[in-house]
Every structure is written in structure tokens, then in C-alpha cells.
Backbone as JSON, one array per atom type, in Angstrom:
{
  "sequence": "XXXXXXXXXXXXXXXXXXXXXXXXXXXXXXXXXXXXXXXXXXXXXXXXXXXXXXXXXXXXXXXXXXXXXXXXXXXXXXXXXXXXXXXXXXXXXXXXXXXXXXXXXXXXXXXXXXXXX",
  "N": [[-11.9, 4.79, -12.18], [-11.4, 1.24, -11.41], [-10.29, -0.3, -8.39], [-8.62, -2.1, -5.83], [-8.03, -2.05, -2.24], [-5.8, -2.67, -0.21], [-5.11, -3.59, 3.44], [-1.98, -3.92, 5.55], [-0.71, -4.67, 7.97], [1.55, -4.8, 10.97], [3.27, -7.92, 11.92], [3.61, -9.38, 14.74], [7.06, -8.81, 16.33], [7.98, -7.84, 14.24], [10.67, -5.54, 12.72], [11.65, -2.59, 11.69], [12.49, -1.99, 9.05], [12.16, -5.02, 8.52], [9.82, -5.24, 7.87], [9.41, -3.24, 6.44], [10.8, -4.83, 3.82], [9.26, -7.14, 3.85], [6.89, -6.17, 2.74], [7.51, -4.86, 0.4], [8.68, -7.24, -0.85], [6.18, -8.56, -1.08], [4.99, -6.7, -2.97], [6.15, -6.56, -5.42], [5.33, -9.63, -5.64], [3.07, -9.83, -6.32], [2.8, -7.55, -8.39], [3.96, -8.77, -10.15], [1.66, -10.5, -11.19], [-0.09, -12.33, -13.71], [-3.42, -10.65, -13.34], [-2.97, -8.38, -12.88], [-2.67, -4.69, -13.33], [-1.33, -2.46, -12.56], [0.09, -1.41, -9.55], [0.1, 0.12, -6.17], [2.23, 1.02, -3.89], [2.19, 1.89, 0.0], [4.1, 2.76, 2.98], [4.61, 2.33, 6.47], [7.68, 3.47, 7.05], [9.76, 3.97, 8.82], [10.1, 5.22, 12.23], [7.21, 7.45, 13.87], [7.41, 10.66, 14.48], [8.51, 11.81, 17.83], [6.77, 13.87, 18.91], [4.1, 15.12, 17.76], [1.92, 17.02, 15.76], [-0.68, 15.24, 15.37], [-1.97, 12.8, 15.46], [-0.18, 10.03, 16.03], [-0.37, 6.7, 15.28], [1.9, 4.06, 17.19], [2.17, 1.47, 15.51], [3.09, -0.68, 12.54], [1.83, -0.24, 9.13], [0.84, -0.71, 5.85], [-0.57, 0.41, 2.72], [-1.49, -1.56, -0.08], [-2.65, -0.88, -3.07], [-4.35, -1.75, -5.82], [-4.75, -2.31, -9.18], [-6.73, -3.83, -10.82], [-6.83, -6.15, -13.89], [-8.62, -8.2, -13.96], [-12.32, -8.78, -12.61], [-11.69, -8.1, -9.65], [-9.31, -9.71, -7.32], [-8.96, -10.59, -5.15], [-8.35, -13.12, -3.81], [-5.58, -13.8, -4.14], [-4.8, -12.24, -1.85], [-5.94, -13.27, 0.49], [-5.01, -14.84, 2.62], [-2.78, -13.49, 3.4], [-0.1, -12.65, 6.07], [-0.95, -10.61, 8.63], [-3.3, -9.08, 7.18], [-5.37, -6.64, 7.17], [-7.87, -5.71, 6.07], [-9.73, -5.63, 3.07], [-10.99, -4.09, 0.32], [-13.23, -2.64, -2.32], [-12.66, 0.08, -4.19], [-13.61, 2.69, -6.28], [-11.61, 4.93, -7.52], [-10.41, 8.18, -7.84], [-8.65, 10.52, -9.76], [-7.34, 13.51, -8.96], [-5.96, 15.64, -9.46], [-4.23, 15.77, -12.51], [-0.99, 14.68, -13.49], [1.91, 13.63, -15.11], [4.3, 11.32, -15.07], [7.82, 11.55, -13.99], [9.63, 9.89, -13.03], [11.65, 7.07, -11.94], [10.16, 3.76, -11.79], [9.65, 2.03, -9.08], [11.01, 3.96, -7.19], [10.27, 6.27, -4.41], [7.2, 8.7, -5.03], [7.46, 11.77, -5.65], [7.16, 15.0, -3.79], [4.07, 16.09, -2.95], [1.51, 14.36, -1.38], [-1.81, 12.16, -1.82], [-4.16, 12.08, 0.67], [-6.14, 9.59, 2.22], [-8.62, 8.41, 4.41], [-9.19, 5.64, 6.37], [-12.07, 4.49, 8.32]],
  "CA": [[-11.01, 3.67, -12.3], [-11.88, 0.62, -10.04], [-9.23, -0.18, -7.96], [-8.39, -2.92, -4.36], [-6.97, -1.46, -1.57], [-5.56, -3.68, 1.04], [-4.1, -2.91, 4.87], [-1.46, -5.15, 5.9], [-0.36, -4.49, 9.52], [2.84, -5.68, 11.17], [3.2, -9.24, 12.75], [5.08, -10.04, 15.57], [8.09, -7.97, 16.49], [8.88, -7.22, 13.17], [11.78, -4.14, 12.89], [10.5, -1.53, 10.55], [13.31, -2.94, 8.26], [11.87, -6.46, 8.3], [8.42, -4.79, 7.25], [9.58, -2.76, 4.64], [10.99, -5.92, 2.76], [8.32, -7.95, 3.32], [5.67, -5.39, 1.81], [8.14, -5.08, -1.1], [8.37, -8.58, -1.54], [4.38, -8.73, -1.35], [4.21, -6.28, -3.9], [6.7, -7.17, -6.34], [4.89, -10.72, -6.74], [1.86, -8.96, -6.98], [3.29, -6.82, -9.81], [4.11, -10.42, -11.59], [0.8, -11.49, -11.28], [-1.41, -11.54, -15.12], [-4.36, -10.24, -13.17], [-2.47, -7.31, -11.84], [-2.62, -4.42, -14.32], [-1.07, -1.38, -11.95], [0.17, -1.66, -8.02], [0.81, 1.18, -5.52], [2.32, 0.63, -2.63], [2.5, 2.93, 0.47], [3.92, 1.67, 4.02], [5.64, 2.81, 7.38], [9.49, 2.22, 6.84], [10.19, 4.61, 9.68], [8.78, 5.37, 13.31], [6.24, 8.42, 13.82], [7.84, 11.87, 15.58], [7.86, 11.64, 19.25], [5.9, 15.28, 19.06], [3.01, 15.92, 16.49], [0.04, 17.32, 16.07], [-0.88, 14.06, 14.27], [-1.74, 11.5, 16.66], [0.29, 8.23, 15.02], [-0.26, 5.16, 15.81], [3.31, 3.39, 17.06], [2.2, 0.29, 14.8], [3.49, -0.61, 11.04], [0.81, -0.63, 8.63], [0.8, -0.43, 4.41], [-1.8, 0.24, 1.9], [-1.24, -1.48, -1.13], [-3.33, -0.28, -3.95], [-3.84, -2.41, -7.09], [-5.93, -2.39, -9.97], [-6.84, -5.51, -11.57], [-7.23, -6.32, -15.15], [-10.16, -9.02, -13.55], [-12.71, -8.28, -11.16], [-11.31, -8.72, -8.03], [-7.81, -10.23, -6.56], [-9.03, -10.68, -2.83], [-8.06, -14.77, -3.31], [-3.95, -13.38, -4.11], [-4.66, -11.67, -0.75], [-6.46, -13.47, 1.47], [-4.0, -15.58, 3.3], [-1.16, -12.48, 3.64], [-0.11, -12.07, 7.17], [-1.29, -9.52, 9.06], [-4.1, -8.72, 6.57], [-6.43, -6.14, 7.95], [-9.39, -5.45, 5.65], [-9.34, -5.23, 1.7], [-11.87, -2.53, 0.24], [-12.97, -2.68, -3.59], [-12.86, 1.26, -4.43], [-13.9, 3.57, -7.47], [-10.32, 5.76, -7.7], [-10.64, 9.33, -8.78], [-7.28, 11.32, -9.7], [-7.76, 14.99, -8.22], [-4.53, 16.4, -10.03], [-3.03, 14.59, -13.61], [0.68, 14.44, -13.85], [3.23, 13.36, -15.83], [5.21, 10.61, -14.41], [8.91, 11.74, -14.62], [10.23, 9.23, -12.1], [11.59, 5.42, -12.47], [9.38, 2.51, -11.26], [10.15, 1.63, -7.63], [11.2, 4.91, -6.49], [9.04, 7.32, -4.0], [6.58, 9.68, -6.21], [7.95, 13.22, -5.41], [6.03, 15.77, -3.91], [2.73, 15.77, -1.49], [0.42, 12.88, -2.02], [-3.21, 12.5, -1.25], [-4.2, 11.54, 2.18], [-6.67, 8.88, 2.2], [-8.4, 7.96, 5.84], [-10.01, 4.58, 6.36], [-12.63, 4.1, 9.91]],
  "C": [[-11.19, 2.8, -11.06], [-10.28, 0.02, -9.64], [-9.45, -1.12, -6.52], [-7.47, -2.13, -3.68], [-6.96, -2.71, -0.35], [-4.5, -3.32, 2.38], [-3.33, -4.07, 5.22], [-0.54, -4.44, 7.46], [1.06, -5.77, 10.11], [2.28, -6.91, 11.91], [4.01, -9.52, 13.32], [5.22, -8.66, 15.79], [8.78, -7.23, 15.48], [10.04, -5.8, 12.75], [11.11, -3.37, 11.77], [11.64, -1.84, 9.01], [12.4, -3.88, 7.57], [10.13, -6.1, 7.73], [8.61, -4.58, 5.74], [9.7, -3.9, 3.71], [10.05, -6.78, 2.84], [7.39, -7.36, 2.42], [6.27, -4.82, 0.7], [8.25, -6.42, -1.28], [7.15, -8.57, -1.96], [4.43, -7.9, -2.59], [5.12, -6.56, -5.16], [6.32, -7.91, -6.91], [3.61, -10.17, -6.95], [2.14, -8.47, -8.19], [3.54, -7.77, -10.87], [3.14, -11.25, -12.03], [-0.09, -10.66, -13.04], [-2.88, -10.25, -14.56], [-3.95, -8.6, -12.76], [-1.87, -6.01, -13.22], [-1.3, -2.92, -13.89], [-1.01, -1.72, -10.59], [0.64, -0.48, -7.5], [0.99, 0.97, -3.97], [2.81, 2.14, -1.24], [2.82, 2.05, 2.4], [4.92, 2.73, 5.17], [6.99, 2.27, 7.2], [9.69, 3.12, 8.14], [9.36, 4.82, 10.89], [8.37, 6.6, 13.21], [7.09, 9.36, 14.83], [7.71, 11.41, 16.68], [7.13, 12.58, 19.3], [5.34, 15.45, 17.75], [2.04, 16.13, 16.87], [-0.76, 16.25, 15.85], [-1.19, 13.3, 15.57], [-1.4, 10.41, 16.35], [0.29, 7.49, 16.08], [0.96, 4.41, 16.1], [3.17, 1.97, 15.37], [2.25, 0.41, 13.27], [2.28, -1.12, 10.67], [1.57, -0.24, 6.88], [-0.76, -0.55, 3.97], [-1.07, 0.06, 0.99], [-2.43, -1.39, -2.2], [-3.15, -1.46, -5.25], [-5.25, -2.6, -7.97], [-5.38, -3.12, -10.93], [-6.98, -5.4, -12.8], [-8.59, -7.09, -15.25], [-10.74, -8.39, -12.65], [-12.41, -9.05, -10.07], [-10.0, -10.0, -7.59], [-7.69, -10.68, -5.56], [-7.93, -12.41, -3.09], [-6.15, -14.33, -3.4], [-3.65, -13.24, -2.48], [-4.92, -12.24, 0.74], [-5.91, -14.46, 2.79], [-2.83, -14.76, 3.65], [-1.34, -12.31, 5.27], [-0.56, -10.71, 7.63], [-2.72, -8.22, 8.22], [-5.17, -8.0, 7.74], [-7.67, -5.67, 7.69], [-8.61, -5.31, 4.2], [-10.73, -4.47, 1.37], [-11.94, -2.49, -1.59], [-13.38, -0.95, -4.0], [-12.97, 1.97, -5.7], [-12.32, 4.79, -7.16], [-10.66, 7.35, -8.4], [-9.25, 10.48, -8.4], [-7.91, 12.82, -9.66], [-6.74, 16.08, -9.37], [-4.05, 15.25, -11.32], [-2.31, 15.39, -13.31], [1.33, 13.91, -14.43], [3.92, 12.39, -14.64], [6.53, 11.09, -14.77], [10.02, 10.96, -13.92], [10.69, 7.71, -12.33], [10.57, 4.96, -11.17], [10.28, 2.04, -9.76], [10.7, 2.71, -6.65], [10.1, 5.63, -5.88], [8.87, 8.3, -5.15], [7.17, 10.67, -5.07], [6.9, 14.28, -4.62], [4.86, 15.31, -2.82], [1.78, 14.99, -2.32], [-0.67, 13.4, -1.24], [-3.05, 11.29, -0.23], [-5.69, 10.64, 2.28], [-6.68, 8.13, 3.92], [-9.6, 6.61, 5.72], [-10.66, 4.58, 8.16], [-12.7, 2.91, 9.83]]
}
């Protein structure tokens, strides 16, 4: 399944608040767009442990995920603040599932971990 992934990185001072709603706004009109067949959005709403094994980055980032009905969406994208690379990817589900969740809520459960260099 081909699939856009896009990084959108904070701007400014933004509060991790003022993130979250923008990268739900962003994806909402995304979700209204004809070309737009499926969107997944994934984003920092919160800051990173002060202690992990993990080494996080302080800075807000999202991947939103979206697979097109056309090839290719970049022009929707290419003007979004804080844009940090978009990526046209082949998708391959590891695990099916059953959706048993409403639309706009977090998916349940451990997700796949996806690392971009």
C-alpha cells in the first residue's frame, strides 16, 4: 500500500498544547481533502521523561501518514510550517486487526516504531 509520510516540527515557542491543535487542525483538513483516501496522524502532545534509556529529543515533531487516492499530495504540503521532509513510502502491515475504536481516538495497544535518518 503506497502511502506519504510527512515530519512537521514545532515553530517558534509553540506550548505542546499549541502543537497538538495545530497538527489536528492540519490533519483534519487533510482528511477533507478528495485526494486524501486514509490519514494517520502521530505527534508529541507531551514532553519526553527527564530519565530514559531513550535518548529524546526536547523538540515537538509529528508524522502524519496519508495515503492518497492520486499519486502524490506533496503540493497540500509543501507550504506547512515547520515542514521537515515528506517521504513517498510502500506501507506493509506486520499484524491485521480489527479496528474496534472510534475515528479520532488513540489506537490502543503498542504501535510500530518507525525510525527516519
Amino acid at each position: 500500500m503506497k502511502k506519504e509520510i510527512y515530519l512537521i516540527k514545532e515553530t517558534g515557542e509553540e506550548t505542546y498544547k499549541q502543537f497538538s491543535q495545530r497538527i489536528l487542525t492540519l490533519s483534519k483538513n487533510l482528511s477533507a481533502n478528495e485526494n486524501v483516501e486514509m490519514i494517520k496522524t502521530v505527534f508529541t502532545a507531551e514532553p519526553p521523561p527527564k530519565a530514559s534509556v531513550i535518548p529524546f529529543k526536547k523538540g515537538k515533531i509529528a508524522a502524519i501518514s496519508i495515503y492518497p487516492t492520486k499519486n502524490g499530495i506533496a503540493d497540500l504540503m509543501i507550504n506547512e510550517s515547520g515542514l521537515a521532509g515528506g517521504y513517498s513510502v510502500e506501507a506493509a502491515i506486520p499484524v491485521a486487526y480489527e479496528k474496534n475504536w472510534e475515528n479520532a481516538f488513540n489506537t490502543p495497544g503498542v504501535c510500530l516504531l518507525t525510525l527516519f535518518r
